[in-house]
Structure formats: C-alpha cells, structure tokens
N, C-alpha and C positions, 0 to 999 in steps of 0.2 A: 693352118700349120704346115712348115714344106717337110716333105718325108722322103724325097728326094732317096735319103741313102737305105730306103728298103726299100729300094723301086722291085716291082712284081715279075719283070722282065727282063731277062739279059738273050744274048746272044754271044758270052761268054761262056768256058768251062768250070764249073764250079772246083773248087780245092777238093783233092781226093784223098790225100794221108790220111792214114788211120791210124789210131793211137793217139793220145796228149802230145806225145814226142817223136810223133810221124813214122816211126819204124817200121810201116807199113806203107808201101808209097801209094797202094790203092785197093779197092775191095779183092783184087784178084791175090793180090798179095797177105795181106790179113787172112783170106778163107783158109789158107794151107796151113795156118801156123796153129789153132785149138787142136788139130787132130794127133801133133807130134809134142804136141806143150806138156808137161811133165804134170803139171797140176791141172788142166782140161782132161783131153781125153786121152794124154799117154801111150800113143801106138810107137812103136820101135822108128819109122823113119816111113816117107811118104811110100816108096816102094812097097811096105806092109801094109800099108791101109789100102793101097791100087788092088795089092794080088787078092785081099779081102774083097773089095769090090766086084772081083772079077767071077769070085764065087757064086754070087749072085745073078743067074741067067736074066732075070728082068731088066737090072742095072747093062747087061752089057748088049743087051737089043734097044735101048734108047739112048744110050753114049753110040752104038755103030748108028742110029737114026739120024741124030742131031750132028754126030761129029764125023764120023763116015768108021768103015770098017776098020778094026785093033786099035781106036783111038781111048780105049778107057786110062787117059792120064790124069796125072795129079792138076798138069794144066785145065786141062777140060773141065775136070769135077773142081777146081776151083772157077773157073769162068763159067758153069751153069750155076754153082752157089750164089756168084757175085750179081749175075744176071736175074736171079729171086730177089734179092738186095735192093736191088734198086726198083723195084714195083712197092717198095715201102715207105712210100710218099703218106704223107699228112697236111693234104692243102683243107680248106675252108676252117681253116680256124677263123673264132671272131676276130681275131688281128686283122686275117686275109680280107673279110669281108667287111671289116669297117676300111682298110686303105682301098678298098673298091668300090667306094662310097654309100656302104651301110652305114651312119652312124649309128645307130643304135643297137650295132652288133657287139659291141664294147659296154659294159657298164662304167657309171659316170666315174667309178673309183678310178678304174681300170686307165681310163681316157688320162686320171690324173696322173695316174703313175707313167704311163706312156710322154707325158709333158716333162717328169720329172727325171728319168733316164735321158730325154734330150736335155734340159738343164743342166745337166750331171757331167752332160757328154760322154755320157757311157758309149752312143753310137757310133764313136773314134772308132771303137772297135770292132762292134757288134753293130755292123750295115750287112746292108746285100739282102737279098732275098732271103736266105737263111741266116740271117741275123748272125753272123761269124765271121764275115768278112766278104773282100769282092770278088768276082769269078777271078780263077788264076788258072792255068795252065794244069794239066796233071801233075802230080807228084808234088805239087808246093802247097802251101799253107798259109794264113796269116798267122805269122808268131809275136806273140808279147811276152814281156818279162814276167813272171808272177814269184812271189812277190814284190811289184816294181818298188815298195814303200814298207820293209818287213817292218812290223809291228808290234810294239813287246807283248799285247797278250795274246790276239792271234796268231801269230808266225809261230812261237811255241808251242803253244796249245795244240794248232793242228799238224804241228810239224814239216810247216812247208819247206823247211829247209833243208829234207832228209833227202829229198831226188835231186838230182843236177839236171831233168828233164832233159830237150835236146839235146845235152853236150853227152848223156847218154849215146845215144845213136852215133855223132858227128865224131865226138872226141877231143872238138874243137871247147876247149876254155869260154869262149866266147860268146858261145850258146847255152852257157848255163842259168840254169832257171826260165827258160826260153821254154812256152808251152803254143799248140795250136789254142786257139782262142774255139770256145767251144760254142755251138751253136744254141739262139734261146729257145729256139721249138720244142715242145715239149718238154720243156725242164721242168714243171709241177710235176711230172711225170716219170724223173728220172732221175729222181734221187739215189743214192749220195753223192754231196759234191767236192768237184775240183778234181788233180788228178789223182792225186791219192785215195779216195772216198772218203774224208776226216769228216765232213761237216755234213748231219744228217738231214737237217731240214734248209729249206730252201728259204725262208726269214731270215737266219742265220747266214747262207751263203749270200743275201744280200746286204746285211750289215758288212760284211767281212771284206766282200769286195769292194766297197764304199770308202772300207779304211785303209788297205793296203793297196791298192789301185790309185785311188783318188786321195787319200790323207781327212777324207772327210767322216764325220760323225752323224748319221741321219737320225731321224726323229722315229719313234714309232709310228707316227701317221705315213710319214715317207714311207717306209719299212712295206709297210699294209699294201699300200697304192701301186709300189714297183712290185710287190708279190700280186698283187689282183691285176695290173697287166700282165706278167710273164705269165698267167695261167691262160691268159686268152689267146697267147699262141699256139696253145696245146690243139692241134690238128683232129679229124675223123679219121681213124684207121681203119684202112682197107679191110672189107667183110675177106675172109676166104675159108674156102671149101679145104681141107686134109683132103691130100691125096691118099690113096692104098698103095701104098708100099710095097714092090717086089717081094714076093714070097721066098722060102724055100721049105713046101712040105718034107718032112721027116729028116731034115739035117741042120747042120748048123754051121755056120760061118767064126763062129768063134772057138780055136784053141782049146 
C-alpha cells in the first residue's frame, strides 16, 4: 500500500500557527498570550509579569546566563517557553513503527481502518508526517473549510456555525469558516474535539467529519477501524524530571 503522503522525512519547515484560526503565527507568539488572557492567568500587561520575574534572583541569574546580562524580557521568557515546547515530541507510535516496516506494530483492525481513511481520502488533508498537512514555511498553515458540507443534525448540534474561524483574525469575508486542519497524533488523547470543543468523544468526531467533510455516512464497523487506527498514532511521551524552581525564602512575589 503506497503511503507516500506520510512520508517519515522532510527537509521542510513544518506549519507553525497556533490556534485553529492561526492568531498565533508561532510558539513564541502563543507563549505571551495565557499570561495577560483575562480567563488564563490575568496579569495586567507583559511589563507586570517581567517586573514579577524580576523579583525572583534565581529567574534573573539564568535569563543573564542564557541570554546575557538585563535581558529578563517578555521576548526571552517567551523563546525559552517555546524552546521547552518543542522537546515535546511523541515519535514511536505504532503508526511510526509499522510505516518503518513493523507490521505487526499495528493491530489488524487498526491496519483496517488505516485502509479505510485512504479510501475515504481523508489524507487530502491529513498527509505529512504530522498527519496535518505538508511542511510550509513559518507562520502558514493548511487551512480547510469546516464545515465544507454543513449538515442538518450536526452543524446545529455542535454549533459549528457560531465561529467565522480565520475570518476572525484576517477580517477577510473570505476566510470564513476556514480552520488550520488539526493534526492526528495523539487525538485518542486529546479530546474534545474540533475548534470549539463541542464533540466529546472521538467516535463521534469521526462520524461527523465523514458527514460534513465528505457527505458520507459510515457504518459502525468503519467508525471502530478509523478510531483503532487514530489511536495507534498516539506517541511515547517524553519521561522528564520537574525542575526546582527558584526560590524566594521569606517573601513573596505576589501583591
């Protein structure tokens, strides 16, 4: 069977937008934005969360280490966040190890369902080594319409039609309902789905996309076989050790 569009290797840049609706053009971008978000963590403006930082002797002897002396910026602390971020890889999943010639890394359901996403041509979208699309450039994405085929019970039901998705960000008409296509790695693992979270189990996100994507109706056996592959993407997450955290005997950094 040719698998061509998850090939294991590129020596392209993979897509870096963050968000469903890219408002993030990359990890460094995304990091800054929970600290002053009104519903995350609330701090007045990045300038308050630095001079908090700064309170901290331990935080400002490894920002002058790594970054050189008075560099404790909002830049920084996000490009050491974003540079953690990316050591959060999840390679040998059975997927990885059966396209590397394990077969038997895959259960036989699993293989079926793998058969029946290419049938489906679901992999239009979902190629590349992270199953999302093919390397691009920084800051860009592959975007699809969702829902390309709205649906009378789902599209209500979950409300897909409550976000204008990209056209959010852009403002452009044109990009509405325009979402980054999400990747399948670890999707048994990360529920809820879509971009709104409407839809809690993953059976279900794959009926849905079957009907509004494709106009198609699958069987329960299908159903089973595309959910017992997606799960053999699910990766080994890196073991890691908790750091100790800078101290500050007898005071306190917060207000």
């Amino acid at each position: 069977m040719p698998v061509d569009f998850w090939a294991q290797k590129s020596t392209g840049t993979f897509q870096s937008v963050q968000f469903w609706d890219g408002r993030a053009k990359d990890l460094e971008e995304q990091a800054k934005g929970p600290l002053i978000n009104p519903i995350e963590m609330s701090m007045e403006d990045h300038d308050f969360v630095m001079n908090r930082v700064k309170k901290i002797p331990g935080y400002v002897t490894q920002f002058d280490k790594v970054f050189g002396k008075g560099k404790v910026t909002i830049d920084n602390a996000a490009k050491a966040i974003a540079a953690y971020e990316r050591t959060l890889i999840t390679p040998d999943s059975p997927f990885d190890k059966y396209l590397k010639g394990n077969k038997r890394a895959m259960s036989a359901q699993a293989v079926r369902g793998m058969k029946t996403v290419i049938e489906l041509n679901c992999v239009q979208c979902h190629n590349g080594v992270n199953l999302s699309g093919p390397p691009l450039p920084v800051g860009e994405a592959n975007w699809q319409k969702f829902p390309l085929i709205p649906d009378e019970e789902y599209t209500p039901k979950y409300r897909f039609l409550d976000d204008k998705g990209r056209a959010e960000v852009t403002k452009n008409p044109e990009h509405e309902r325009y979402y980054r296509v999400p990747t399948w790695r670890n999707v048994a693992i990360t529920a809820p789905y879509f971009h709104n979270g409407s839809v809690k189990t993953l059976d279900e996100a794959v009926r849905v996309m079957a009907k509004v994507q494709l106009g198609k109706t699958l069987t329960d056996v299908q159903v089973a076989d595309i959910v017992e592959f997606l799960k053999a993407t699910t990766g080994v997450i890196p073991k890691q050790r908790l750091p100790l955290l800078p101290q500050t005997p007898g005071s306190s950094v917060v207000d």
